[in-house]
PyMOL Python script that loads the backbone (N, CA, C, O; Angstrom):
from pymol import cmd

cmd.read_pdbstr("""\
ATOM      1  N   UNK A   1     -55.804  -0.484   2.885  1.00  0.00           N
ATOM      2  CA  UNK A   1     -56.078  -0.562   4.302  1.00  0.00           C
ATOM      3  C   UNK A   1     -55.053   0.284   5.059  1.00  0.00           C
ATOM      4  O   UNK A   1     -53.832   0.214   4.914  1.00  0.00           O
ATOM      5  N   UNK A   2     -55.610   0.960   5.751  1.00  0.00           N
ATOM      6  CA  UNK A   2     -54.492   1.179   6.743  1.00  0.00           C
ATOM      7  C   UNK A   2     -53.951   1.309   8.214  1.00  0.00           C
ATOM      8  O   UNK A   2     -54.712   0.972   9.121  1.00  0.00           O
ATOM      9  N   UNK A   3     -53.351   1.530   8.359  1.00  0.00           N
ATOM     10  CA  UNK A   3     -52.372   1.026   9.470  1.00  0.00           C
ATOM     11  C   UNK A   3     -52.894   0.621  10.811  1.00  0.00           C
ATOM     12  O   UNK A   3     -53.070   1.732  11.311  1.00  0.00           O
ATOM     13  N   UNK A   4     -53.198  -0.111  11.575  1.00  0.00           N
ATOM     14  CA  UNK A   4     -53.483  -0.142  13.188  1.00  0.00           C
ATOM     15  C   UNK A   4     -52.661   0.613  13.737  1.00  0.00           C
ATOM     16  O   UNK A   4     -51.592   1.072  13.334  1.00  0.00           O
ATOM     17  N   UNK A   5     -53.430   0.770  15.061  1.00  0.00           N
ATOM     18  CA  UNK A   5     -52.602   1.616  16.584  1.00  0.00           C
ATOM     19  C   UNK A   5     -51.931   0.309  17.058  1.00  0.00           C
ATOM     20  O   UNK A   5     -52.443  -0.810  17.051  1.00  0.00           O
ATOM     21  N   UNK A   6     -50.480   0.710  17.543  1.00  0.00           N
ATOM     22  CA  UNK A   6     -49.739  -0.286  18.528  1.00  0.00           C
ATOM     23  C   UNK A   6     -49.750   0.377  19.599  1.00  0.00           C
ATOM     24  O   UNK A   6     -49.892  -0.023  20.754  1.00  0.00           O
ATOM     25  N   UNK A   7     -49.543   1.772  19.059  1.00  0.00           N
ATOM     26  CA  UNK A   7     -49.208   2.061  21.122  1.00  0.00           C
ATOM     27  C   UNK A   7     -50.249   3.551  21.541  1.00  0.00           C
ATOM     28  O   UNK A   7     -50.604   4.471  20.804  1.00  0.00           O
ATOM     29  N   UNK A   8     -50.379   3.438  22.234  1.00  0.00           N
ATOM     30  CA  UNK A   8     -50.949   4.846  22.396  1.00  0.00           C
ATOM     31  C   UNK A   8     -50.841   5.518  23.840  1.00  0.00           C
ATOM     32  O   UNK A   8     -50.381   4.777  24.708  1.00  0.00           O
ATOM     33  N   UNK A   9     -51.208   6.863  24.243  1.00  0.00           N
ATOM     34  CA  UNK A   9     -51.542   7.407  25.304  1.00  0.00           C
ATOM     35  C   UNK A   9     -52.371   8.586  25.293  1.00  0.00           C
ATOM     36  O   UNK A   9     -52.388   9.437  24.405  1.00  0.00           O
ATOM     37  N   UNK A  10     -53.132   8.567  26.466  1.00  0.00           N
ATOM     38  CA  UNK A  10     -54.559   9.255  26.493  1.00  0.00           C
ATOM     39  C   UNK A  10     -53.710  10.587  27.145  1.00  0.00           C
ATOM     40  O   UNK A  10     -52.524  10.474  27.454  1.00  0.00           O
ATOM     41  N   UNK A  11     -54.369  11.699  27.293  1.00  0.00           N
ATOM     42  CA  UNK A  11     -53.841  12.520  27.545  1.00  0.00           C
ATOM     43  C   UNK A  11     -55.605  13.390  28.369  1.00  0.00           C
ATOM     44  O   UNK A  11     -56.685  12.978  27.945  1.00  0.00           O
ATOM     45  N   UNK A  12     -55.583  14.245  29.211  1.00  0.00           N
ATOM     46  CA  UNK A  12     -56.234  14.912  29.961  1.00  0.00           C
ATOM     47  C   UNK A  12     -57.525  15.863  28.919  1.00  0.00           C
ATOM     48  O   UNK A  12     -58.743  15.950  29.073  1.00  0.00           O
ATOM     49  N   UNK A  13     -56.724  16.385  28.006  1.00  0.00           N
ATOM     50  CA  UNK A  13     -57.695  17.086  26.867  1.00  0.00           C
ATOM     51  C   UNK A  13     -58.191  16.108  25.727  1.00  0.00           C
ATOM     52  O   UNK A  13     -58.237  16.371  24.525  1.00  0.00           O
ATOM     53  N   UNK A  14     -58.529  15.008  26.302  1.00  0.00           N
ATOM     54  CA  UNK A  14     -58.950  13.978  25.162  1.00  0.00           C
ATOM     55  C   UNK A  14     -58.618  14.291  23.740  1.00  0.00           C
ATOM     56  O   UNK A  14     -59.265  14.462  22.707  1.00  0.00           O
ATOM     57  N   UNK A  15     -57.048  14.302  24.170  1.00  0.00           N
ATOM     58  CA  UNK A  15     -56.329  13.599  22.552  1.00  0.00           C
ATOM     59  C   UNK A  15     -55.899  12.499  23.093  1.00  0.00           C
ATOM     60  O   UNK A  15     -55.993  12.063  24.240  1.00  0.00           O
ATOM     61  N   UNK A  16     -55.352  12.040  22.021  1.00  0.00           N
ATOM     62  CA  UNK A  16     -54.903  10.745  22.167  1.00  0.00           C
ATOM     63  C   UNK A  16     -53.118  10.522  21.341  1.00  0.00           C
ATOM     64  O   UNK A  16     -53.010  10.433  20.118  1.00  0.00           O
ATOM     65  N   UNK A  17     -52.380  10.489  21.915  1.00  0.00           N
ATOM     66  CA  UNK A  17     -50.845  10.658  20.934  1.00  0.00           C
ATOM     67  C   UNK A  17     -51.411   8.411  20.613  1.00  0.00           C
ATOM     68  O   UNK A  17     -51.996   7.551  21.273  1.00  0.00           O
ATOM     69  N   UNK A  18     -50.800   8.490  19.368  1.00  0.00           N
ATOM     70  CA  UNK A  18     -50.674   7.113  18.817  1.00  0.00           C
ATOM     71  C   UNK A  18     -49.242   6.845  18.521  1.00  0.00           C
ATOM     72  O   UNK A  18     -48.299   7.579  18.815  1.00  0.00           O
ATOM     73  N   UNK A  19     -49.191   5.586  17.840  1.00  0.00           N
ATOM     74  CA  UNK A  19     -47.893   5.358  17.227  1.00  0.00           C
ATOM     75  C   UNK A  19     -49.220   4.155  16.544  1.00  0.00           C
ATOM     76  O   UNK A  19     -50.178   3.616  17.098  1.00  0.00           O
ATOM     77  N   UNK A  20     -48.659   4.095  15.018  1.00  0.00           N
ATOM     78  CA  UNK A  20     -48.849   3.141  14.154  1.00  0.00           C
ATOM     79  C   UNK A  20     -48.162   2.158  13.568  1.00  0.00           C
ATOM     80  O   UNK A  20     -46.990   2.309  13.224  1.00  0.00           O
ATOM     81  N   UNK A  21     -48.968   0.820  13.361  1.00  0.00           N
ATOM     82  CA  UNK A  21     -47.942  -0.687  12.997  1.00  0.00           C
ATOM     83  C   UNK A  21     -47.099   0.147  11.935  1.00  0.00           C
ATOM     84  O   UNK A  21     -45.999  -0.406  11.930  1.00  0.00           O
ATOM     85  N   UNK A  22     -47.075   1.164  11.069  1.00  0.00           N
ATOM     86  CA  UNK A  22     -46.247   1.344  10.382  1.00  0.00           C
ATOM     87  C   UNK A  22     -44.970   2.258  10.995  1.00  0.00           C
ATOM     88  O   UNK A  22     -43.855   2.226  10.474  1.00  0.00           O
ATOM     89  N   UNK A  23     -45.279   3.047  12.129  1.00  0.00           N
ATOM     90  CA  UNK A  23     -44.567   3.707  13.035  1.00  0.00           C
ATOM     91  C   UNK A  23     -44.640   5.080  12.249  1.00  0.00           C
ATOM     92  O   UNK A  23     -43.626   5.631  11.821  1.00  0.00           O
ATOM     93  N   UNK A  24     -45.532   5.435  12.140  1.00  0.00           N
ATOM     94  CA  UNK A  24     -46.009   6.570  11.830  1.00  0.00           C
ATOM     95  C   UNK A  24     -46.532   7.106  13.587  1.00  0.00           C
ATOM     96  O   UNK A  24     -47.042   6.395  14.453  1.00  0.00           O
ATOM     97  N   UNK A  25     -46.235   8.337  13.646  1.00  0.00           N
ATOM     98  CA  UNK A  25     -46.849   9.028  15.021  1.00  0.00           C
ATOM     99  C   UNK A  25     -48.010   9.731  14.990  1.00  0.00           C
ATOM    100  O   UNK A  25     -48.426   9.593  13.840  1.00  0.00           O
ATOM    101  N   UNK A  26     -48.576  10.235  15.449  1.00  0.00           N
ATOM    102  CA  UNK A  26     -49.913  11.131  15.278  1.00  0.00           C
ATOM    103  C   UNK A  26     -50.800  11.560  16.728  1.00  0.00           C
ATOM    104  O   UNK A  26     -50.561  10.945  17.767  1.00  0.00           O
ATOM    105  N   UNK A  27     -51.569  12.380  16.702  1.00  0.00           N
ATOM    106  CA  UNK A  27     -52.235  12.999  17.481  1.00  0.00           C
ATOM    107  C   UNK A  27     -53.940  12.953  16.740  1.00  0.00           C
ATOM    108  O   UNK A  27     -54.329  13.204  15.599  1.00  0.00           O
ATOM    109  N   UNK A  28     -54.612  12.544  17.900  1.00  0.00           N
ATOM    110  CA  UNK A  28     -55.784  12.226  17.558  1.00  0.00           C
ATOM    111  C   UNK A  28     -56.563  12.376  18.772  1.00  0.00           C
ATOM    112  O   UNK A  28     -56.615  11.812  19.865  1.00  0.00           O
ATOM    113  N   UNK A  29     -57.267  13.532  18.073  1.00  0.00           N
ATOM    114  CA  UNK A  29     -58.511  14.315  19.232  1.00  0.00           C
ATOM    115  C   UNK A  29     -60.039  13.718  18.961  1.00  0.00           C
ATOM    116  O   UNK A  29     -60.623  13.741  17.878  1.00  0.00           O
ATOM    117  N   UNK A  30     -60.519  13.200  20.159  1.00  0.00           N
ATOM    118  CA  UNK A  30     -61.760  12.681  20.278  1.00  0.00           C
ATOM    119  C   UNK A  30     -62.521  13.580  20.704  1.00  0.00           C
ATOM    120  O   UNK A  30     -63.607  13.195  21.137  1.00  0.00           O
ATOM    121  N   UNK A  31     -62.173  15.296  20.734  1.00  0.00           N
ATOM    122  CA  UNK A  31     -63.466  15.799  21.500  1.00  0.00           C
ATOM    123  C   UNK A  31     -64.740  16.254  20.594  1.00  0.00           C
ATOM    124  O   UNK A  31     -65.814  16.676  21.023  1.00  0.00           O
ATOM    125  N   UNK A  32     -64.300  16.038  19.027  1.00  0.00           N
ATOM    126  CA  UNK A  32     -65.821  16.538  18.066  1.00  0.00           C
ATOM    127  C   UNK A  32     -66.168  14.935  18.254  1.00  0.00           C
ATOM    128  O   UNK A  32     -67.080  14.793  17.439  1.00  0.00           O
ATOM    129  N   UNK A  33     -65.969  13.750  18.822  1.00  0.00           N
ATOM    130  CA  UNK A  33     -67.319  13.040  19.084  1.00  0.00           C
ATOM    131  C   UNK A  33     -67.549  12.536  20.303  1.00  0.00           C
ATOM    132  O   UNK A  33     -67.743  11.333  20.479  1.00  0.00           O
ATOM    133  N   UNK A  34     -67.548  13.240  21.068  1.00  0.00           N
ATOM    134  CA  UNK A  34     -68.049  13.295  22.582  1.00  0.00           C
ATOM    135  C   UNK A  34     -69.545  13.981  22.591  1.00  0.00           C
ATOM    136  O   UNK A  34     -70.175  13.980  23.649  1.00  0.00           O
ATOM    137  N   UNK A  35     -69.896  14.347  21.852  1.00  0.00           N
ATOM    138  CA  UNK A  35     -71.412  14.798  21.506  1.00  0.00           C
ATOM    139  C   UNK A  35     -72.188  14.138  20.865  1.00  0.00           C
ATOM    140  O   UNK A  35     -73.369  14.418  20.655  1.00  0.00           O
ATOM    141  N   UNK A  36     -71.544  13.112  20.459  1.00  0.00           N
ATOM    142  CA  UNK A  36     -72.513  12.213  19.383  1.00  0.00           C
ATOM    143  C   UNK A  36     -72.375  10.421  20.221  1.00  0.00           C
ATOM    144  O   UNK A  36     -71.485   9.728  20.713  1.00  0.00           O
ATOM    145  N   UNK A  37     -74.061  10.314  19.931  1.00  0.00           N
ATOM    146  CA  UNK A  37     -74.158   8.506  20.643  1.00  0.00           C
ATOM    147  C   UNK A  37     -73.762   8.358  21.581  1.00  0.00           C
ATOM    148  O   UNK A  37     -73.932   9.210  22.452  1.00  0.00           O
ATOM    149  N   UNK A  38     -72.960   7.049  21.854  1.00  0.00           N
ATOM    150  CA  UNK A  38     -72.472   6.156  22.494  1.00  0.00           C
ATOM    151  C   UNK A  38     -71.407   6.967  23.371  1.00  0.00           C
ATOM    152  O   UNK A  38     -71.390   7.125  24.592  1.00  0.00           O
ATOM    153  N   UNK A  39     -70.459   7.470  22.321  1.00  0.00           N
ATOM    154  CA  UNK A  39     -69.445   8.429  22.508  1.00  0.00           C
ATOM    155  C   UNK A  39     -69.588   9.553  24.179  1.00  0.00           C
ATOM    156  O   UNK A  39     -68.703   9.746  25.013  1.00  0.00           O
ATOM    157  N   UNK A  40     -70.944  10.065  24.166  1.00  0.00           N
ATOM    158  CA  UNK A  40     -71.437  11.282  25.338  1.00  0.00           C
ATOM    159  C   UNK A  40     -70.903  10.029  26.255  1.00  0.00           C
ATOM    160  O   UNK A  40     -70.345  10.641  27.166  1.00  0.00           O
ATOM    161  N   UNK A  41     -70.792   9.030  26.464  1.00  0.00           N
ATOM    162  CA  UNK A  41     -69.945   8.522  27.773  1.00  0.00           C
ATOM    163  C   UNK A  41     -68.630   8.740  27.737  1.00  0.00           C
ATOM    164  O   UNK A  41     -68.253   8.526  28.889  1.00  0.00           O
ATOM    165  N   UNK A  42     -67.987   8.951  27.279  1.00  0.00           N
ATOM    166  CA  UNK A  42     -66.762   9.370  27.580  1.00  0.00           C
ATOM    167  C   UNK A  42     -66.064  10.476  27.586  1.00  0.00           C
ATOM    168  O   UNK A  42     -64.862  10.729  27.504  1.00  0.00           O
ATOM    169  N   UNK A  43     -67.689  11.523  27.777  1.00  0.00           N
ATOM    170  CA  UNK A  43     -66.827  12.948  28.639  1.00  0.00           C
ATOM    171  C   UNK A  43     -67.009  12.729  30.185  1.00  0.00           C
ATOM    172  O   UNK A  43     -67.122  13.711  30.918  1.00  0.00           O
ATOM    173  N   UNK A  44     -67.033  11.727  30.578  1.00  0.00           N
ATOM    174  CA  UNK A  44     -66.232  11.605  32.242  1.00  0.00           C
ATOM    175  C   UNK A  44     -64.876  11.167  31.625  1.00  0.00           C
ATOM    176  O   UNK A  44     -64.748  10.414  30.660  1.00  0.00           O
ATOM    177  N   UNK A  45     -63.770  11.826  32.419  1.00  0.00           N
ATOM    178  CA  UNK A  45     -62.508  11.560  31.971  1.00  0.00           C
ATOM    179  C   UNK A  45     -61.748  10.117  32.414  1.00  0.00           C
ATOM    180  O   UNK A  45     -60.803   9.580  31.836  1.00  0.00           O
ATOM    181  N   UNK A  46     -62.562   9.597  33.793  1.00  0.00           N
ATOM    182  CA  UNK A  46     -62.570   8.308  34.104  1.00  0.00           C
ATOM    183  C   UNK A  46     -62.646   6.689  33.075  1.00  0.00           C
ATOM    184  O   UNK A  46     -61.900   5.723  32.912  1.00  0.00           O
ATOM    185  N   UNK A  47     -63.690   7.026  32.685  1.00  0.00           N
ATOM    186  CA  UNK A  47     -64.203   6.429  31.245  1.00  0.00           C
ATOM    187  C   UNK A  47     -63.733   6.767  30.167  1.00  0.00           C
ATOM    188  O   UNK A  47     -63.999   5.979  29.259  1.00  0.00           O
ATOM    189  N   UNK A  48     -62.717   8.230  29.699  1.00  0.00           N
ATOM    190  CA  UNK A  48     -62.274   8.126  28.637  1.00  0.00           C
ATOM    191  C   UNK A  48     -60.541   7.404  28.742  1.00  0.00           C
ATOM    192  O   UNK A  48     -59.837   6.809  27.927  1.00  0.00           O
ATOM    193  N   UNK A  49     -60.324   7.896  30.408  1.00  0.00           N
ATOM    194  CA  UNK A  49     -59.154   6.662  30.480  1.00  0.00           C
ATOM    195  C   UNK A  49     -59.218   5.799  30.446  1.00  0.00           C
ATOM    196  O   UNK A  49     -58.171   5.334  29.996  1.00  0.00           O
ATOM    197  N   UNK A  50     -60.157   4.822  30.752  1.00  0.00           N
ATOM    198  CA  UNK A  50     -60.256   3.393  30.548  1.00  0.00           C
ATOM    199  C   UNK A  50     -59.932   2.171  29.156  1.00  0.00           C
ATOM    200  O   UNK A  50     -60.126   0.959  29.070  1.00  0.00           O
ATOM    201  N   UNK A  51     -59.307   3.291  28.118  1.00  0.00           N
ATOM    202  CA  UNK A  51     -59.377   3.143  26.629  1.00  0.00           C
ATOM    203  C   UNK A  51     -58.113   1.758  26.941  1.00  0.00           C
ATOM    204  O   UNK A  51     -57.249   1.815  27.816  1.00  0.00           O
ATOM    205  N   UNK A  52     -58.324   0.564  25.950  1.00  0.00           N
ATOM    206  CA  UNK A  52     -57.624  -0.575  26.154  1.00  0.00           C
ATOM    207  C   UNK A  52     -57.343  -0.695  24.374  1.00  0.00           C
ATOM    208  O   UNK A  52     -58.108  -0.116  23.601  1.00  0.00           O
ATOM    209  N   UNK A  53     -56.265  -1.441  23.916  1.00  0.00           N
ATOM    210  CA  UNK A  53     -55.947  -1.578  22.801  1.00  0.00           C
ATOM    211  C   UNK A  53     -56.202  -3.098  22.034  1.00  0.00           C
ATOM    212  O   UNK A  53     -55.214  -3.831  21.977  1.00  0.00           O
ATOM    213  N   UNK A  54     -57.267  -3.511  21.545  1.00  0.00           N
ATOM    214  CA  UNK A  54     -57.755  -4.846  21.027  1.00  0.00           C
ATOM    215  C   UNK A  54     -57.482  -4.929  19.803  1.00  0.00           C
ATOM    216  O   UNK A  54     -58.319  -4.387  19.080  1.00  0.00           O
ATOM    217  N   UNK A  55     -56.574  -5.431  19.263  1.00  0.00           N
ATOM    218  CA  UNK A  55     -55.775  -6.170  17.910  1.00  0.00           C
ATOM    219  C   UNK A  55     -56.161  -4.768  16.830  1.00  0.00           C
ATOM    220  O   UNK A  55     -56.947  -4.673  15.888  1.00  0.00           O
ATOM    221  N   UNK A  56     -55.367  -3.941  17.362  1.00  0.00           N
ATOM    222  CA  UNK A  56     -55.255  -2.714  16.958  1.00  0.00           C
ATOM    223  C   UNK A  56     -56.290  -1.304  16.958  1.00  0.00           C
ATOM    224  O   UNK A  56     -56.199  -0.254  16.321  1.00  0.00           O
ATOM    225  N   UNK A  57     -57.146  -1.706  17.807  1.00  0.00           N
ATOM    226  CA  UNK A  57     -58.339  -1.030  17.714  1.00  0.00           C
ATOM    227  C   UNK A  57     -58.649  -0.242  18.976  1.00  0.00           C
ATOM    228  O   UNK A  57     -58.491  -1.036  19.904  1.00  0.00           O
ATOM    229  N   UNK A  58     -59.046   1.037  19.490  1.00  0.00           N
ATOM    230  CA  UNK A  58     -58.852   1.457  20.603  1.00  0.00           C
ATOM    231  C   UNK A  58     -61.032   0.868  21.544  1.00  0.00           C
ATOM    232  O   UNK A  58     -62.224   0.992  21.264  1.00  0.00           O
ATOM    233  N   UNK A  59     -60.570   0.562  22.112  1.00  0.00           N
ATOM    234  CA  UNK A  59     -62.146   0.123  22.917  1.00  0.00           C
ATOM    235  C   UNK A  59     -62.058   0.567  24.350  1.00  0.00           C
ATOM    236  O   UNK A  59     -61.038   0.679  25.031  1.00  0.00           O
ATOM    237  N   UNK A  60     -63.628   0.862  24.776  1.00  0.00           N
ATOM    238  CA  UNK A  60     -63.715   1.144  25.627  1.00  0.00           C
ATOM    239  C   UNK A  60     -64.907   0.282  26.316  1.00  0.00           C
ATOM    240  O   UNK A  60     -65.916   0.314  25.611  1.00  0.00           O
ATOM    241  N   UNK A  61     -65.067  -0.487  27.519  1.00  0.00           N
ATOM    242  CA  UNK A  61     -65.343  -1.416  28.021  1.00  0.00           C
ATOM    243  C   UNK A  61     -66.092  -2.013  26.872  1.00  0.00           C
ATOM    244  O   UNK A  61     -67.304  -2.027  26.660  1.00  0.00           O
ATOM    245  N   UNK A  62     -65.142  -2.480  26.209  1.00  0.00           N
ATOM    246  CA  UNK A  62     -65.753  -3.863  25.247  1.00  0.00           C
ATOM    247  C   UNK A  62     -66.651  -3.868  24.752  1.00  0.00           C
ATOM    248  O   UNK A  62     -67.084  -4.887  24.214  1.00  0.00           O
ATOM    249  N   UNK A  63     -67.327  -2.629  24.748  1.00  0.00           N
ATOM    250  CA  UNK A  63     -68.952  -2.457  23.808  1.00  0.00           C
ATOM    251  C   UNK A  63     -68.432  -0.736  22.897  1.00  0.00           C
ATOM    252  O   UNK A  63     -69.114  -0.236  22.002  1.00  0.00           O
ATOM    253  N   UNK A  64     -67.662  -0.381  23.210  1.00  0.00           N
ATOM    254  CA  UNK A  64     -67.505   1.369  22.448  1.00  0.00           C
ATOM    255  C   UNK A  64     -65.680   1.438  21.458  1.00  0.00           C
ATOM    256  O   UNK A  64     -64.542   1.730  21.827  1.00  0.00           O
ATOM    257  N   UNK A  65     -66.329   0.968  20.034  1.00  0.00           N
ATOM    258  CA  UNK A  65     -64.929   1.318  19.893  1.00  0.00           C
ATOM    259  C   UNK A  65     -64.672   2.278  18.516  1.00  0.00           C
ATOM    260  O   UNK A  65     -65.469   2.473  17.598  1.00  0.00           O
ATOM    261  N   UNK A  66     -63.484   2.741  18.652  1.00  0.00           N
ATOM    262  CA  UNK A  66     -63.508   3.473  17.117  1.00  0.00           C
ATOM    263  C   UNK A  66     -62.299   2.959  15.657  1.00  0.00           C
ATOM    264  O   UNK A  66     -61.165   2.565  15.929  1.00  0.00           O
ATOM    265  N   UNK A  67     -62.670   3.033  14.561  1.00  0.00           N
ATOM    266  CA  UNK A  67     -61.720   2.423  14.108  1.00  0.00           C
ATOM    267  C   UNK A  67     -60.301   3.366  13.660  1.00  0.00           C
ATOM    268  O   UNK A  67     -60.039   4.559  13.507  1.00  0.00           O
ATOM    269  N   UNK A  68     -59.508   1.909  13.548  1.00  0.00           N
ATOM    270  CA  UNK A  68     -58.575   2.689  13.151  1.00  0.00           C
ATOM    271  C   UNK A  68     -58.248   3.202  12.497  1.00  0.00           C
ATOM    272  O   UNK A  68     -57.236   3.863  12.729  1.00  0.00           O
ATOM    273  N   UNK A  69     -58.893   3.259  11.185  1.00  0.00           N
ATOM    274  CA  UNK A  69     -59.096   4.294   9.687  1.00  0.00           C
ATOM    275  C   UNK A  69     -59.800   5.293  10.199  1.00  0.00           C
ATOM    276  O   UNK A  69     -59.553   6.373   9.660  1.00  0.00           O
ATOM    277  N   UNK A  70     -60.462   5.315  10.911  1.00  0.00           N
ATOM    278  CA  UNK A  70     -60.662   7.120  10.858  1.00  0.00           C
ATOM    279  C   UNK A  70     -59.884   7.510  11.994  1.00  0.00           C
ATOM    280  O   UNK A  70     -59.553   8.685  11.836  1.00  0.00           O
ATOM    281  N   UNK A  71     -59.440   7.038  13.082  1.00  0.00           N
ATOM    282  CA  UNK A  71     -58.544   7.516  13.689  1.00  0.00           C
ATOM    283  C   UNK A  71     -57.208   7.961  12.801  1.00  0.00           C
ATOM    284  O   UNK A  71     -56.555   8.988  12.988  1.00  0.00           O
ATOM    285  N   UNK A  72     -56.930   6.824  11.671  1.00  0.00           N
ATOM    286  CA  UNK A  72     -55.449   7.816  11.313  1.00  0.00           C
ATOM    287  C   UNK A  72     -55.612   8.722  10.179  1.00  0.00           C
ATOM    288  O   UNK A  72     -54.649   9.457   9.956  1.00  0.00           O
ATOM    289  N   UNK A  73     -56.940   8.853   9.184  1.00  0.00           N
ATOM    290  CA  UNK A  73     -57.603   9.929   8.393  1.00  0.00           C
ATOM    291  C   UNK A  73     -58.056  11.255   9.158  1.00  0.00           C
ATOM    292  O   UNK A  73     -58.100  12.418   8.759  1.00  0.00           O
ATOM    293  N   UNK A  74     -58.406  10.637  10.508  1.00  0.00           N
ATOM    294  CA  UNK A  74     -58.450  12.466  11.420  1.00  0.00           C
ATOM    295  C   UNK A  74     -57.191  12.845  12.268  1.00  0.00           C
ATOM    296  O   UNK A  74     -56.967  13.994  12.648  1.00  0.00           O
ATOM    297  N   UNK A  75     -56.343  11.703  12.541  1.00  0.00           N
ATOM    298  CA  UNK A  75     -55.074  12.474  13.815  1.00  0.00           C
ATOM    299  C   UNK A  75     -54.133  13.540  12.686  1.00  0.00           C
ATOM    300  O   UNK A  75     -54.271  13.678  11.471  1.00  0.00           O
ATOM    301  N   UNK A  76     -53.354  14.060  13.445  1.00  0.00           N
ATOM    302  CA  UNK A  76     -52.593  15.253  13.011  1.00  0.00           C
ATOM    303  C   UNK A  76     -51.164  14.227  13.154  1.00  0.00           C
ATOM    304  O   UNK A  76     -50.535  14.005  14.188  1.00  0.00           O
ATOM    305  N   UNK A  77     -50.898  13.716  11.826  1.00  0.00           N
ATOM    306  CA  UNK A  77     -49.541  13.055  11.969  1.00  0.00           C
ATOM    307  C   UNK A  77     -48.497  14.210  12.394  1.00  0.00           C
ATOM    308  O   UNK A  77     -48.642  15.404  12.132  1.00  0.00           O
ATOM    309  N   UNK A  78     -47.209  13.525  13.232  1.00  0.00           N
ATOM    310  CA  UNK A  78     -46.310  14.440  13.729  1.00  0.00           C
ATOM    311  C   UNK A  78     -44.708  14.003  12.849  1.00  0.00           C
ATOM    312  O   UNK A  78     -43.684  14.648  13.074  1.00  0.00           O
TER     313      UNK A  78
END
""", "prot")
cmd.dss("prot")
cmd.show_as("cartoon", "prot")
cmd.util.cbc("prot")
cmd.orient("prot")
């Protein structure tokens, strides 16, 4: 298994900088799925700020979320 997000921040070019329960750092870009599903809502940048952190998991109003295994199999650890 691996690691949950503890901390994160959204950034303007929909990446996302993380920090992981293991304290691993990383960079993680959401813009190859802003074209797909559910996802096409959150190229308003309003809605992609709205991202909240639920027992390690990044969500967006409580119905859109992504996990945290592929978030830390796609970010660019730093």
């Amino acid at each position: 298994m691996f690691p949950r997000i503890k901390e994160f921040k959204l950034n303007d070019d929909y990446t996302i900088n993380i920090v992981f329960t293991n304290d691993e750092l990383g960079i993680f870009d959401l813009k190859p799925f802003l074209d797909k599903g559910s996802f096409k809502s959150l190229n308003d940048l309003m809605t992609f700020k709205s991202a909240k952190l639920n027992d390690g998991v990044l969500t967006w109003n409580q119905r859109l979320d992504i996990s945290p295994d592929t978030v830390y199999m796609l970010c660019t650890k730093n």
